[in-house]
N, C-alpha and C positions, 0 to 999 in steps of 0.2 A: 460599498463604502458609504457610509453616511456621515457626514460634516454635522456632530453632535458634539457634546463631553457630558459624560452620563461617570458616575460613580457605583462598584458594590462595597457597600460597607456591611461590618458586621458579619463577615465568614470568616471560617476556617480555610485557608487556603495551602491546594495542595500546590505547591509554585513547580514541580517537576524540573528544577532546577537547583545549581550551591546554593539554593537560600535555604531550601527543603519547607517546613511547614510550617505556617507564618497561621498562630491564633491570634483570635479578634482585631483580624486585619482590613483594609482596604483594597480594593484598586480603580485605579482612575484610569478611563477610555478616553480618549481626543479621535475625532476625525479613522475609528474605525481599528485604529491602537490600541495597545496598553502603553499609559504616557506615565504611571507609577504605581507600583507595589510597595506597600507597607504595613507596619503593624500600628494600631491605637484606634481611636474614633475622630473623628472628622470634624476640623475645626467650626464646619460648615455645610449642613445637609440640604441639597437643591432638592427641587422640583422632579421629578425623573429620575434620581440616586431611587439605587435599588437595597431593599431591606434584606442582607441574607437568612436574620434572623439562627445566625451559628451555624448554618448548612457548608457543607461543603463545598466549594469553589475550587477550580481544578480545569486545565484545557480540555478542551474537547477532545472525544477519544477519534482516533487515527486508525485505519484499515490499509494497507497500503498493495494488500491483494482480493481486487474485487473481480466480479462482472456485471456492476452495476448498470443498468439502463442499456447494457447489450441484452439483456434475456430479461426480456418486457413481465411483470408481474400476473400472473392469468393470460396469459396472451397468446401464449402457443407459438404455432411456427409467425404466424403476423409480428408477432414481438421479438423475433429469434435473429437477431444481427451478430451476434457472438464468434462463429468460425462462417470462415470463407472457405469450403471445402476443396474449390476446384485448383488449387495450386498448392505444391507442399511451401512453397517459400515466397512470404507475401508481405515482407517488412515496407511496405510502403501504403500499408491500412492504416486511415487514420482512426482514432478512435471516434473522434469527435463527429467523424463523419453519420455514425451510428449511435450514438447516445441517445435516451428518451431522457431526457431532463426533468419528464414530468411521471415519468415513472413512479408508482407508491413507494418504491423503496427507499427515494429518496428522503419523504414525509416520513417513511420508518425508522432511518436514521438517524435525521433531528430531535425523534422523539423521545430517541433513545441515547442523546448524546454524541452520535458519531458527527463530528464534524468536517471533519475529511474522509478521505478515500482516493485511493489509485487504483483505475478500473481500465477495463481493454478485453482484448480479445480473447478467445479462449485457447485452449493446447490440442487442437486435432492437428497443426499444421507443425514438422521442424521448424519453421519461424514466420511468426506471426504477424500484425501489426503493432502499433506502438500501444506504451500503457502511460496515459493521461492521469496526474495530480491535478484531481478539484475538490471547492467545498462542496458541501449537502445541499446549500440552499442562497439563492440567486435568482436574478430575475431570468437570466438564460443562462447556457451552457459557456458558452463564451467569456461572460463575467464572472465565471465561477471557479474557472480555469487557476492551476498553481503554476506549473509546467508540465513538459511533455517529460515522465521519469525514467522512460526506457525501452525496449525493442524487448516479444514475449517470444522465449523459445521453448521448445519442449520433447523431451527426451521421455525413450517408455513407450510405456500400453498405448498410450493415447493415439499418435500417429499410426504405431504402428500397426495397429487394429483398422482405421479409419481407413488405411490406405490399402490395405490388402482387400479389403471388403469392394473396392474398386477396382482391384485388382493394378495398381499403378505403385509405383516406389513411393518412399520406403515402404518393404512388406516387413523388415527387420532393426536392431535397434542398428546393426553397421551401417545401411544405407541411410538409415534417420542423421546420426552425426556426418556420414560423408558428403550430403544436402548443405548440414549448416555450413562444415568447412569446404566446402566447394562457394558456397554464395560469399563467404565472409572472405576465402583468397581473390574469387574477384572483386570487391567490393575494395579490397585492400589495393587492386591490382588500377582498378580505376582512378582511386584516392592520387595514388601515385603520380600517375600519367597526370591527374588535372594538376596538380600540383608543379609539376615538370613541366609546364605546357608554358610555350613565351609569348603565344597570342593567343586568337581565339580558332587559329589554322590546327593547331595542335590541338586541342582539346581532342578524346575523346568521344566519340557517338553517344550521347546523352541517353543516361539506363537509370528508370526511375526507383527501379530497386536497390540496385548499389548508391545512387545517392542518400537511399534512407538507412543507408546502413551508414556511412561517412561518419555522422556523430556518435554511433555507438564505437568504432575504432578509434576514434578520439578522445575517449572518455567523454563525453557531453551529455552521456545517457548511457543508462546500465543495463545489462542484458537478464531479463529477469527469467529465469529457466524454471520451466516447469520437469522435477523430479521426485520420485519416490525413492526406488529403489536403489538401496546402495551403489551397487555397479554407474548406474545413472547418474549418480551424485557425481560419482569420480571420473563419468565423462563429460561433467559440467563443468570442473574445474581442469580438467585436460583442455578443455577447448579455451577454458578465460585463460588460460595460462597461456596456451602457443599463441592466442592473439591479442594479450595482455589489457583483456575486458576487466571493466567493473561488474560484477555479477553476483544476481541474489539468489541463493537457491529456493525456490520456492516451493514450498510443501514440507519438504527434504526430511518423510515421512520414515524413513530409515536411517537417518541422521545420528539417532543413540549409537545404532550398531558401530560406528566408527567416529565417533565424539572426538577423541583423542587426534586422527588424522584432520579431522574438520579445522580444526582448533590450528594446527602444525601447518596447513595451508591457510590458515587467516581465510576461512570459510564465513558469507556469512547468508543465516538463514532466515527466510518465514514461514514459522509455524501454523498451519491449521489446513484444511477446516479442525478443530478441534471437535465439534459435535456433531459426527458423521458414523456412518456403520462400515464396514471394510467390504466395499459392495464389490470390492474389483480387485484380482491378486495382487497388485502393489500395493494392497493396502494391510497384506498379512499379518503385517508387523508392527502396525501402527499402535502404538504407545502414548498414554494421558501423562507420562513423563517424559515424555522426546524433547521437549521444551526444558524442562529440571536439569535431564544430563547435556546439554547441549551447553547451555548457561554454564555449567558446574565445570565447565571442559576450558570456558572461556570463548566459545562463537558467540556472536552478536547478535539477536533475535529479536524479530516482531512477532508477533500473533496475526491470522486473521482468521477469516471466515469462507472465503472462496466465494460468499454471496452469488449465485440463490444457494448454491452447496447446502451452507449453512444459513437463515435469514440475516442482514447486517443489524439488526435488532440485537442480536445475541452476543455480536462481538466480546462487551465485557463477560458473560457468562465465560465463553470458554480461557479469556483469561482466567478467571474465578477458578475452574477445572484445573487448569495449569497449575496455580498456587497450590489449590488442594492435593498434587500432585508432586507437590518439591518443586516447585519453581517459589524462588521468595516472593512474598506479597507484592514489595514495592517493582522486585523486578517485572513479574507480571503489570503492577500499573504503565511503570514505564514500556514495554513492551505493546502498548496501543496507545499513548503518547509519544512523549521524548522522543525514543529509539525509535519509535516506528516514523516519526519525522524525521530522525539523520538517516534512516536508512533507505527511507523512501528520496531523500537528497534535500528535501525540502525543511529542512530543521533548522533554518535563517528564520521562515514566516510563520512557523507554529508548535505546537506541540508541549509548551509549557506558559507558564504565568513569567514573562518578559517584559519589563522595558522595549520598545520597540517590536515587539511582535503584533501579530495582528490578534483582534480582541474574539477570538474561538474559543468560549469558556464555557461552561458547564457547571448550575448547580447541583447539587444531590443532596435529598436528605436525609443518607445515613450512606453507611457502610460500601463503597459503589462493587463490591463483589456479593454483597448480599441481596440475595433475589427478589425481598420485599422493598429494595430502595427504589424511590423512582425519581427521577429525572423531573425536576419543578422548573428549571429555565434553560434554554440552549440560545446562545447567541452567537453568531457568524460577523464576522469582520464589522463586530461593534454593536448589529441589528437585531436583536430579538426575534427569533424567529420559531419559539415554541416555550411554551409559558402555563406551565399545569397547576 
């Protein structure tokens, strides 16, 4: 945050909000905000007002499924904090614990516009550790922090591959799900009893895994599932439903196949990686229109990248793909801003051109799905932090 007031005049601003696209407009920054949006030129041009020169203005773009600064850039296993192999059920991983904040990718980002990201653990385990909303760029990890957005589970090849090869449960997808709902009845069973408890004689035996489940049964965090395949999907939603989670299917790489039921459970998904090869059978079916028919169905979708999956440099590309695929334009825009801040939970501090949001903007000088645009300014909660 920096106790400035800095102005851009002179863009096209895409507001990613009811105002929609404000030509030859301003906006004015305070203290790391946006303190106003408008259209005209500027009674009064300071010292530090920025010339957009007609470029596009527009929030920074939003990832809200990474693995950033867990899977270290050329690093190998040195760089490799991403799954914790040795237990299938481990929701009491912090992310932050493991972060490289100084990681390239985060400088890839910036560069590229991503201003945010929700990043964590990876899918070998039925349940993960948590998955952390930050921005790109800060002087540490800690300042850079939005909230903690959810507990990572994951359903499929992943586990069940990982575990068998160890020879330990799950070797299949029944034991994978009877892991989650085994941790989450007692985690529920704990909740209870603390709850019930009239001093501190009562309490149960303090279990540091069922406590970090506690928020995710209370809604205060969303269970973000890692699934492909249809079957998978629908035991993503069997499980938020018997324990009445908030839950995002992630990947949800078969998603087209049953659009219609997605939609009729108020399903909601994030798409990608988008620019991947089908390196592994759940990925048989994967479709540059799974995003088109999901939307068209009426589920709620973000885009991501899976970073390193896909580089997070590319994020808007496979938006781009998307669109050229039946996903409308603007939906794909929205779909790594807007929505991908209400879905990531965090769509109060960012994801469009706000009164009162924080100042995560983004210019471009041209087209932001066309491959020759590039990225002239990124700025993080007010600060200029990339400037071409």
């Amino acid at each position: 945050m920096v106790d400035t007031s800095v102005c851009i005049y002179n863009a096209f601003i895409k507001t990613m909000s009811e105002a929609g696209d404000i030509e030859n407009g301003y906006v004015k920054i305070k203290n790391g905000k946006i303190a106003e949006v408008s259209q005209g030129k500027l009674d009064k041009i300071s010292d530090g007002d920025i010339n957009a020169k007609g470029h596009i203005l527009c929030p920074g773009f939003i990832d809200i499924h990474t693995h950033m600064g867990l899977i270290g850039d050329g690093m190998g296993q040195e760089g490799d904090d991403v799954n914790e192999g040795s237990d299938p059920v481990m929701p009491h991983l912090r992310a932050i614990d493991g972060i490289n904040f100084r990681d390239n990718c985060f400088a890839d980002a910036v560069k590229a516009g991503v201003t945010t990201v929700v990043t964590g653990v990876g899918s070998l385990n039925p349940i993960g550790g948590d998955m952390l909303a930050i921005k790109t760029a800060g002087r540490t990890l800690d300042e850079a922090v939005i909230c903690r957005a959810g507990i990572k589970f994951a359903l499929g090849e992943n586990p069940k591959s990982y575990y068998t090869d160890r020879e330990e449960a799950p070797q299949t997808r029944l034991a994978t799900a009877a892991l989650i709902r085994e941790a989450l009845y007692k985690a529920q069973r704990y909740m209870e009893q603390k709850e019930a408890a009239e001093d501190v004689t009562d309490l149960p035996e303090y279990d540091i895994k069922c406590e970090a489940l506690i928020p995710l049964l209370k809604g205060k965090l969303a269970a973000h599932i890692h699934c492909h395949r249809a079957d998978d999907i629908l035991t993503a939603l069997r499980i938020r439903d018997e324990f009445n989670l908030r839950a995002l299917l992630v990947h949800c790489t078969e998603g087209h196949l049953i659009a219609d039921i997605l939609a009729e459970r108020q399903a909601v998904a994030v798409i990608g990686p988008i620019i991947c090869d089908r390196g592994k059978p759940e990925l048989a079916n994967a479709s540059l229109g799974n995003a088109a028919e999901l939307m068209k169905a009426g589920v709620p979708i973000a885009i991501c990248t899976d970073h390193p999956e896909t580089p997070i440099q590319f994020l808007a590309m496979g938006a781009a793909l998307c669109a050229k695929h039946g996903l409308p334009r603007d939906e794909a825009f929205k779909a790594i801003t807007v929505n991908a801040a209400r879905l990531g939970g965090f769509g109060d501090r960012t994801g469009s051109v706000e009164t009162g949001k924080d100042a995560d903007l983004i210019l471009l000088d041209n087209d932001p799905f066309d491959i020759f645009t590039n990225v002239t300014m990124t700025m993080v909660g007010g600060k200029i932090v990339f400037k071409n």
